[in-house]
N, C-alpha and C positions, 0 to 999 in steps of 0.2 A: 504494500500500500504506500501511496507517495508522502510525505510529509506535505503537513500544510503549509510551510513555507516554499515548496514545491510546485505543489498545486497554485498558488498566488502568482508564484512566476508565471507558469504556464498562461493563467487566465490573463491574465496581463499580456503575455504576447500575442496570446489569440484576439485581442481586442486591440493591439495593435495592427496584425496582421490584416484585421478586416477592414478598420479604418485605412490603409494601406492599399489596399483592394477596391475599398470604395472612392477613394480618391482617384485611382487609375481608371474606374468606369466612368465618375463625374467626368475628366480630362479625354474621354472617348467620345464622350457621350456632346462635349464643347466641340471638340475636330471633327463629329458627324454631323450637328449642325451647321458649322460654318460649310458644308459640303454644299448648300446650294450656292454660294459664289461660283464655283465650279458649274455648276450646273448650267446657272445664268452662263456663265462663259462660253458654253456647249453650244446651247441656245444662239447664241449673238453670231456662231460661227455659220449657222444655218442660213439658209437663203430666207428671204422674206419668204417667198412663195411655198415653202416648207416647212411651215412651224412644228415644233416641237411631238405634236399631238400626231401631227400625218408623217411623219418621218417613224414613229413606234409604228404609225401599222403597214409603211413598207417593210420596216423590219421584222417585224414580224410574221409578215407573209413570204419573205425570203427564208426566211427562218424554218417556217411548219407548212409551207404549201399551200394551197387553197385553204381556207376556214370559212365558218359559217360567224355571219355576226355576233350570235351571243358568245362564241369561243373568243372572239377578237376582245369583246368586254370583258370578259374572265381572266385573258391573259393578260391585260392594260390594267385590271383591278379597279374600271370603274363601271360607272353605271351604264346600261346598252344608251340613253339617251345621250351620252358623254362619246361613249366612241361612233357612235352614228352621226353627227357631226365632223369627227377627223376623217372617217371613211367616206364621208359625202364630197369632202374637201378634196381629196385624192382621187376620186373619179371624176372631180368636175376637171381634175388637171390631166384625166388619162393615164391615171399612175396606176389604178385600180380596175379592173370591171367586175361587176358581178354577171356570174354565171348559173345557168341551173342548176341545184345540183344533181350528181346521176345515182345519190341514192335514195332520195326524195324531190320529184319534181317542182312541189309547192313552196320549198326552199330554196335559196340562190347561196354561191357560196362567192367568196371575195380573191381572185388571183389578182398578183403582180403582172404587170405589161410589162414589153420593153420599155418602154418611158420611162417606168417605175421603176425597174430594174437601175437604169440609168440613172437615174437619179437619185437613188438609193448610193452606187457607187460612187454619185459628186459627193454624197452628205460624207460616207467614209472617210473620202480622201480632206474635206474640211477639215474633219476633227483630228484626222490621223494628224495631219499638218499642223493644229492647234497644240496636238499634246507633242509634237517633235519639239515646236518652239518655245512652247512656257517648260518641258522638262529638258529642255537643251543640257544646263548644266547638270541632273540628276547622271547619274552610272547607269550602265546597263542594269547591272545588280539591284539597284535601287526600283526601278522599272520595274523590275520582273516581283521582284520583292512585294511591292505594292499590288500590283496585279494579282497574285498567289493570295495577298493577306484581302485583299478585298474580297475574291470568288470563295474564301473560307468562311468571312464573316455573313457572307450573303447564304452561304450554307446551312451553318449556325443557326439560321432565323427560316430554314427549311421555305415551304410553296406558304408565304406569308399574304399572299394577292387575296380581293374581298372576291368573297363570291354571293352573286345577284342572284337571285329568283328570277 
């Protein structure tokens, strides 16, 4: 059995150790909010005529192939009224059609066009270009590092998207 001036130590560290712990998620928790400067920054790279909202669902029609609307909501995490707008946005520019689909005819499903395509790879090459130049001086190491700790933490919080009725 540990002596009670044992046990005191202990507790003692264990109450340090957490407050130690919880300072390091407070100071996570500050560097993932400032994360929409970044974001905005993403944003500013894009063409006007490609906001934010229709650029996710060429990618994500590159991504999973034709979908049907409410999947595109599902996968966006918002409401079908929210992505039926970005998607209205993308076939008025011919970046999208909708098509029948061939396992339900009373349903239409949403592909990528060449257009789309295209301009899905202008958006690429923006941002690719955006992060060559604000991480200029970062390392390769640094890069890849970050990359790794992001697709871990985005792990971590597992298929966290809302899902709609």
């Amino acid at each position: 059995m540990d002596s009670p001036d044992r046990q005191d130590h202990q507790d003692r560290q264990d109450r340090h150790d957490s407050r130690d712990r919880h300072s390091r998620y407070e100071s996570l928790a500050r560097q993932l909010g400032a994360i929409g400067a970044v974001k905005r920054g993403l944003v500013r790279a894009l063409p006007a005529e490609c906001p934010g909202g229709s650029a996710i669902v060429l990618a994500l029609l590159h991504h999973h192939g034709s979908l049907r609307m409410g999947r595109v909501s599902e996968l966006m995490g918002v409401d079908m009224s929210v992505s039926s707008r970005h998607v209205a946005h993308t076939v008025e520019r011919g970046w999208v059609e909708r098509l029948p689909d061939p396992d339900d005819k009373r349903c239409r499903t949403l592909q990528l066009t060449p257009a789309g395509g295209a301009m899905l790879a202008d958006l690429d090459r923006r941002v690719t270009d955006l992060f060559a130049r604000t991480l200029a001086e970062w390392s390769d190491d640094d890069v890849v590092l970050l990359t790794t700790l992001l697709a871990r933490l985005r792990g971590s919080f597992g298929d966290c998207r809302a899902h709609h009725a």
